[in-house]
DOTIVO-317188 format. One record per residue: residue number from 1; x, y, z of N, C-alpha, C in turn. Coordinates in steps of 0.02 Angstrom, whole numbers. Layout:
REM residues N
    k    n.xx    n.yy    n.zz   ca.xx   ca.yy   ca.zz    c.xx    c.yy    c.zz
  NUM       X       Y       Z       X       Y       Z       X       Y       Z
...
***
This chain:
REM residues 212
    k    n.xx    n.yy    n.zz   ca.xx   ca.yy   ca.zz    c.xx    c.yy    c.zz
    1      41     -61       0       0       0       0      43      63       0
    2      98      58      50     150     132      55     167     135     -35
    3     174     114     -69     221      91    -134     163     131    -187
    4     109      88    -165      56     116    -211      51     201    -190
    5       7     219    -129      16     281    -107      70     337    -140
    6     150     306    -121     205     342    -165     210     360    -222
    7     197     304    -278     167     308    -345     129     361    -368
    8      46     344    -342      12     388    -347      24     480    -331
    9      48     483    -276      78     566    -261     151     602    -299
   10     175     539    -330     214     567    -369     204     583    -433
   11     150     536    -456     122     542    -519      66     619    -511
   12      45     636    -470     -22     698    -480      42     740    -492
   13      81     758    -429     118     792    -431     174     821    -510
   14     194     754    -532     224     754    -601     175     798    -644
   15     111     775    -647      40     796    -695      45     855    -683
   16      46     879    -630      30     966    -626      54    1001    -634
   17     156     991    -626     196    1000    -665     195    1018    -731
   18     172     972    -776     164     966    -805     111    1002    -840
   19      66    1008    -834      17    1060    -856      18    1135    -826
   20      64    1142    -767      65    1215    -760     113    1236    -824
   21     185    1169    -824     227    1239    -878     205    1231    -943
   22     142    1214    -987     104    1225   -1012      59    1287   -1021
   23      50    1323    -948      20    1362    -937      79    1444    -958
   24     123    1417    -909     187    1462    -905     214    1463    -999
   25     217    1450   -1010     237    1435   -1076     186    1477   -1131
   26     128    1482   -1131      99    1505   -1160      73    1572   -1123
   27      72    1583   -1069      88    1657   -1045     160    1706   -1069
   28     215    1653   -1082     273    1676   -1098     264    1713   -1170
   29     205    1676   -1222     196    1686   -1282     143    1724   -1297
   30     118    1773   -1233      60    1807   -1255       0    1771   -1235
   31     -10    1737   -1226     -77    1722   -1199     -94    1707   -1123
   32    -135    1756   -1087    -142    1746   -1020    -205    1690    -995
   33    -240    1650   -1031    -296    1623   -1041    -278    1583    -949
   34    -228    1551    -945    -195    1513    -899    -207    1550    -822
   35    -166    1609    -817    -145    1643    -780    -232    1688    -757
   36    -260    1680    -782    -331    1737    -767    -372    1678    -753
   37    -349    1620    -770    -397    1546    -740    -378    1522    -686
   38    -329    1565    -669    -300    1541    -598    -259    1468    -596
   39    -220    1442    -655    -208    1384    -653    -140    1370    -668
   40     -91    1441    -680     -19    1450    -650       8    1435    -560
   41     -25    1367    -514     -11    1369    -463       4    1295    -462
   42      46    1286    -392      72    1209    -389       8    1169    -349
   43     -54    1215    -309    -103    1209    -275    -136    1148    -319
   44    -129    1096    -295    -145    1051    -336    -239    1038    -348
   45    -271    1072    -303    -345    1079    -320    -376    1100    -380
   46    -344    1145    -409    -378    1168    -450    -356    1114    -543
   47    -301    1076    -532    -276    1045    -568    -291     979    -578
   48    -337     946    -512    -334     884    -509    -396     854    -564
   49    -397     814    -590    -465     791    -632    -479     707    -597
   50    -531     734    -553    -558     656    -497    -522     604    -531
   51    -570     586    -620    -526     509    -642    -476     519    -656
   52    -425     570    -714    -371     563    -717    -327     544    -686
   53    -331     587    -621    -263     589    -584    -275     548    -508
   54    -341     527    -509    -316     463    -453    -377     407    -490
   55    -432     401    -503    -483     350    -505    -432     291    -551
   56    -411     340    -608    -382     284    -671    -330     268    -637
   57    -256     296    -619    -204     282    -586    -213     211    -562
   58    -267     235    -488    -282     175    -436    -286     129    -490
   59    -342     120    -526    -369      73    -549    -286       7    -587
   60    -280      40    -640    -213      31    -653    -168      -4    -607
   61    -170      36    -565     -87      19    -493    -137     -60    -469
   62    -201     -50    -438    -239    -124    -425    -251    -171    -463
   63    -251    -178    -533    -268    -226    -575    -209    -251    -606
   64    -138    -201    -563     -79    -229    -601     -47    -235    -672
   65     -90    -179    -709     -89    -166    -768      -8    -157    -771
   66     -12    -172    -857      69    -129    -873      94     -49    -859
   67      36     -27    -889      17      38    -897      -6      85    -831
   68      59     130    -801      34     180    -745      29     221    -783
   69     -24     258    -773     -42     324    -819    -100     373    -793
   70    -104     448    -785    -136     477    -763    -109     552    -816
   71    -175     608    -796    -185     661    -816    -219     711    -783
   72    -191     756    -804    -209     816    -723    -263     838    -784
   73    -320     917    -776    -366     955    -819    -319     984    -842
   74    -300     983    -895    -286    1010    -949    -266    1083    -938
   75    -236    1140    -960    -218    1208    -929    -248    1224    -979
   76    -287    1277    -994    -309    1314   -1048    -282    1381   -1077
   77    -287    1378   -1141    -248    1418   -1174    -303    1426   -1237
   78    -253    1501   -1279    -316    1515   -1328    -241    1517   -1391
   79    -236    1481   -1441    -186    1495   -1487    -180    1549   -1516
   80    -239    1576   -1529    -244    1644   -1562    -205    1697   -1553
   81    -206    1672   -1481    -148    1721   -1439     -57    1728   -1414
   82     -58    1688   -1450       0    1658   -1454      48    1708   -1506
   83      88    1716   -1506     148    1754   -1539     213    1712   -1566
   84     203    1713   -1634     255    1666   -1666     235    1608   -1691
   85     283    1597   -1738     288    1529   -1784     272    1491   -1738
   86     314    1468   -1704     327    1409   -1652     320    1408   -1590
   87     281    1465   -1569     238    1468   -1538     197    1408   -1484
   88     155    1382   -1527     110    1334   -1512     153    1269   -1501
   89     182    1258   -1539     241    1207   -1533     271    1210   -1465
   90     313    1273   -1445     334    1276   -1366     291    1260   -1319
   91     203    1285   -1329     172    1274   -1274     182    1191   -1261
   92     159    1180   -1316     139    1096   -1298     211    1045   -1299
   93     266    1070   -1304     345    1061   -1268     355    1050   -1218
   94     315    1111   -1205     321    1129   -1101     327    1068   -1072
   95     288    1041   -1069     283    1009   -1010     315     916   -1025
   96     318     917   -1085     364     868   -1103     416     856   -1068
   97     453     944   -1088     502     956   -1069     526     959    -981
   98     472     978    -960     482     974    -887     489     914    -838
   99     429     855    -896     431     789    -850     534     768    -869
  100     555     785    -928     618     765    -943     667     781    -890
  101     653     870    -890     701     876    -837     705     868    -769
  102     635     847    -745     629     825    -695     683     747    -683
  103     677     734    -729     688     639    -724     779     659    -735
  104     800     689    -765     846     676    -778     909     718    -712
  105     872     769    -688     895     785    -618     900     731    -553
  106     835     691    -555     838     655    -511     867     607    -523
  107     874     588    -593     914     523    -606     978     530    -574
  108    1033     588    -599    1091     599    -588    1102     603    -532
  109    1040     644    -474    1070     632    -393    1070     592    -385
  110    1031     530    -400    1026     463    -366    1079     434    -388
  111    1121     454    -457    1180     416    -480    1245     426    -418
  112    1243     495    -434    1294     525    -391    1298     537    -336
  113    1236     550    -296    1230     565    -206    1257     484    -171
  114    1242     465    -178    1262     385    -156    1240     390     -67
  115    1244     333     -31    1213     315      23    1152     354      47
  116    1107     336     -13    1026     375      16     977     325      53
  117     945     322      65     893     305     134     867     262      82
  118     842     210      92     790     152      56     726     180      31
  119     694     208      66     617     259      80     657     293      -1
  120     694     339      45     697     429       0     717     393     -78
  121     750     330     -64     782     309    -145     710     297    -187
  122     670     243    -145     622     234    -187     582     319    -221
  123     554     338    -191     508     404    -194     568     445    -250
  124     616     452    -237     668     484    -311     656     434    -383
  125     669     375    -376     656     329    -410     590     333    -464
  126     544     323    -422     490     333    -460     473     381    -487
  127     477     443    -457     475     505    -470     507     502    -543
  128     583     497    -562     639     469    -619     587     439    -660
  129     545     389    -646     523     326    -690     451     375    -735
  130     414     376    -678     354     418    -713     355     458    -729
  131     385     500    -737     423     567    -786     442     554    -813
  132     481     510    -846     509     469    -905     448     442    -941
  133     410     394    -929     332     378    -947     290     429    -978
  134     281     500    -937     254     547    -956     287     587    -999
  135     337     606   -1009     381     640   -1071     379     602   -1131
  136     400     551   -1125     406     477   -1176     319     464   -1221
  137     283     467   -1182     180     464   -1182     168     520   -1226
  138     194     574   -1205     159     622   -1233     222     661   -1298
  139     246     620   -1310     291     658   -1388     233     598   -1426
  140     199     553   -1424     149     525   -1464     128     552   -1523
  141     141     586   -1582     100     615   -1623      39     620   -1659
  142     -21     590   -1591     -66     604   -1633    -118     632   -1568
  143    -183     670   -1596    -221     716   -1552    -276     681   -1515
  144    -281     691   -1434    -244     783   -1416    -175     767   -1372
  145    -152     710   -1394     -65     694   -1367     -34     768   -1399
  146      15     792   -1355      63     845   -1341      90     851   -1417
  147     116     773   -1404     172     776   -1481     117     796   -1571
  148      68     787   -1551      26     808   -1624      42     899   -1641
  149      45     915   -1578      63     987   -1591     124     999   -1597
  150     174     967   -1548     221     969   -1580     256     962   -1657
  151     229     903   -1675     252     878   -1732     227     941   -1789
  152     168     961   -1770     133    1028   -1835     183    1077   -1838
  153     221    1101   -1778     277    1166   -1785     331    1136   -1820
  154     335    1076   -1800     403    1083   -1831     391    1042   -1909
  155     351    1015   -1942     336    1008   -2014     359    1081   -2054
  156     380    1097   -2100     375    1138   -2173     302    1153   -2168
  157     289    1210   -2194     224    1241   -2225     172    1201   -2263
  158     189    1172   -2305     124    1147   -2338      99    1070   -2287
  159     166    1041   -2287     153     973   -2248     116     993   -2182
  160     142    1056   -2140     103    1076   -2087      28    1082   -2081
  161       4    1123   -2128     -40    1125   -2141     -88    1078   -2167
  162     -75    1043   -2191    -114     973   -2219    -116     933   -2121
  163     -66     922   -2098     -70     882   -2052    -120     906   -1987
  164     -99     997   -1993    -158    1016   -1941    -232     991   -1952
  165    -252    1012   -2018    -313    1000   -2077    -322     934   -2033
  166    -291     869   -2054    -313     785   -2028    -316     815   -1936
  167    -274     834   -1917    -281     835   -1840    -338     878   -1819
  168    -356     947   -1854    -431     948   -1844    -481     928   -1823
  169    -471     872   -1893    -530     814   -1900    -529     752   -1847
  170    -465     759   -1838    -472     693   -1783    -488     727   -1731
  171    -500     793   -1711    -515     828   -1639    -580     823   -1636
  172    -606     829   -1712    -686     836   -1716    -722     797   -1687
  173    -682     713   -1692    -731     664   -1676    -706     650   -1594
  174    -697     699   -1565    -691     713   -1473    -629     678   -1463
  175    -619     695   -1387    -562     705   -1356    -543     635   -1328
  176    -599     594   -1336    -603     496   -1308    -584     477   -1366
  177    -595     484   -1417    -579     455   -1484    -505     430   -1493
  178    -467     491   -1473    -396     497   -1500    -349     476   -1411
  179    -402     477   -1375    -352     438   -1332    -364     385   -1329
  180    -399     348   -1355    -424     271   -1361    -382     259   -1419
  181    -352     290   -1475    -315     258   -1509    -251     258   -1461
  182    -220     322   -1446    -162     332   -1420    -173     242   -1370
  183    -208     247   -1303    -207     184   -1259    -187     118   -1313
  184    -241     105   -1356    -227      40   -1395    -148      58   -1443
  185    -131     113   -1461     -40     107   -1512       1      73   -1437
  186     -30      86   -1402      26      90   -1316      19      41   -1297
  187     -29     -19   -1297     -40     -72   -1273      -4    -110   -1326
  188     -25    -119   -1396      16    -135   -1443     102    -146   -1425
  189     119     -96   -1423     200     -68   -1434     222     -57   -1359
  190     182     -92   -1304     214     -62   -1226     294     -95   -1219
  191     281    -181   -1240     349    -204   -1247     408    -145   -1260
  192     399    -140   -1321     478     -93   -1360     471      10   -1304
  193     391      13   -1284     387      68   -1234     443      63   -1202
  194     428      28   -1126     421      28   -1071     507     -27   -1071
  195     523     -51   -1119     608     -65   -1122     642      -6   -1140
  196     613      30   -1191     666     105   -1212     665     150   -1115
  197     594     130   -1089     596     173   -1030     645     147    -968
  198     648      73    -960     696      39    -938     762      76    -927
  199     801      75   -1006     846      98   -1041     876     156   -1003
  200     830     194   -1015     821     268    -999     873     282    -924
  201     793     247    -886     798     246    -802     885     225    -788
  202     898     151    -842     958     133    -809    1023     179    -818
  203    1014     204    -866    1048     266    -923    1061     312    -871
  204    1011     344    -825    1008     401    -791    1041     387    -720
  205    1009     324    -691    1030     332    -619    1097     269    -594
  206    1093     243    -657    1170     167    -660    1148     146    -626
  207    1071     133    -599    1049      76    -560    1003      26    -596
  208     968     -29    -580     930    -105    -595     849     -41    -619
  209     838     -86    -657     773     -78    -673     731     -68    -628
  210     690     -21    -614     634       7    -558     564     -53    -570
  211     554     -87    -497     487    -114    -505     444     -83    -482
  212     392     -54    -478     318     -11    -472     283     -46    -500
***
């Protein structure tokens, strides 16, 4: 139960992260949509989404699934407002980028601090693992995964445009649609996942593969 508990608070915590510098990011670019919604804060209330970020988790962590996975509400933003090419691209970076550097800070203390507490190792550990999961999850390129927007900034002009055009359309048919594909590419491909994430973890902290 402590293990599960740990999991879970490191994972909301990662999520909100995660969707604040989302927020921050697109305030950086002109748009305050974030910041006037009150949702530039680490106050994890206003961030939490009941199933995302614990109903599904739990469920997951109890049924022993492969798959730990959770999602905070989304930070809102208006593109319109946005300033620049690449712009939109940075917002939805953000937080990629943050679960990365999160993981890769903690990886290296845990490489380098040496004689840490059993407890504090695990809780760094995971912290490392599911931030890796969540950075890794969301370069996915397709919508409303992070990486679909990503991938539109950084295409050439015409190809961009054609690809927003299909990603549109795949927005059209709602926001369950395209994470029900994303879940099933991930169940598919978790093998070659969740070994590159392995990789990663061992890459970062020169320690054994993390069990969670």
């Amino acid at each position: 139960m402590t293990t599960i508990l740990i999991g879970l608070a490191v994972l909301i915590l990662s999520v909100i992260l995660h969707e604040v510098a989302h927020g921050y990011a697109a305030d950086s670019f002109g748009d305050p949509t974030a910041r006037n919604a009150g949702r530039l804060t680490l106050n994890p209330i206003p961030h939490i989404d009941l199933f995302g970020s614990i109903v599904l988790p739990l469920i997951l962590t109890l049924s022993g699934s492969p798959i730990l996975f959770g999602y905070a509400k989304p930070v809102p933003y208006n593109p319109y407002n946005l300033k620049g090419r690449f712009a939109e691209g940075f917002v939805a970076a953000a937080g990629v980028l943050t679960n990365l550097l999160i993981a890769v800070l903690l990886g290296l203390f845990i490489r380098f601090a040496g004689g840490l507490p059993a407890t504090f190792l695990q809780v760094l550990g995971t912290a490392v693992y599911l931030n890796l999961v969540l950075a890794i999850f969301n370069l996915i390129p397709i919508p409303p995964i992070d990486g679909s927007k990503i991938l539109t900034a950084l295409l050439p002009g015409v190809a961009s445009y054609r690809y927003r055009e299909l990603q549109n359309r795949f927005e059209a048919l709602g926001p369950g649609i395209g994470f029900a594909v994303v879940i099933i590419i991930f169940y598919l491909f978790s093998p070659l996942f969740y070994g590159f994430i392995n990789s990663l973890f061992v890459f970062l902290t020169g320690g054994g593969v993390l069990q969670i």
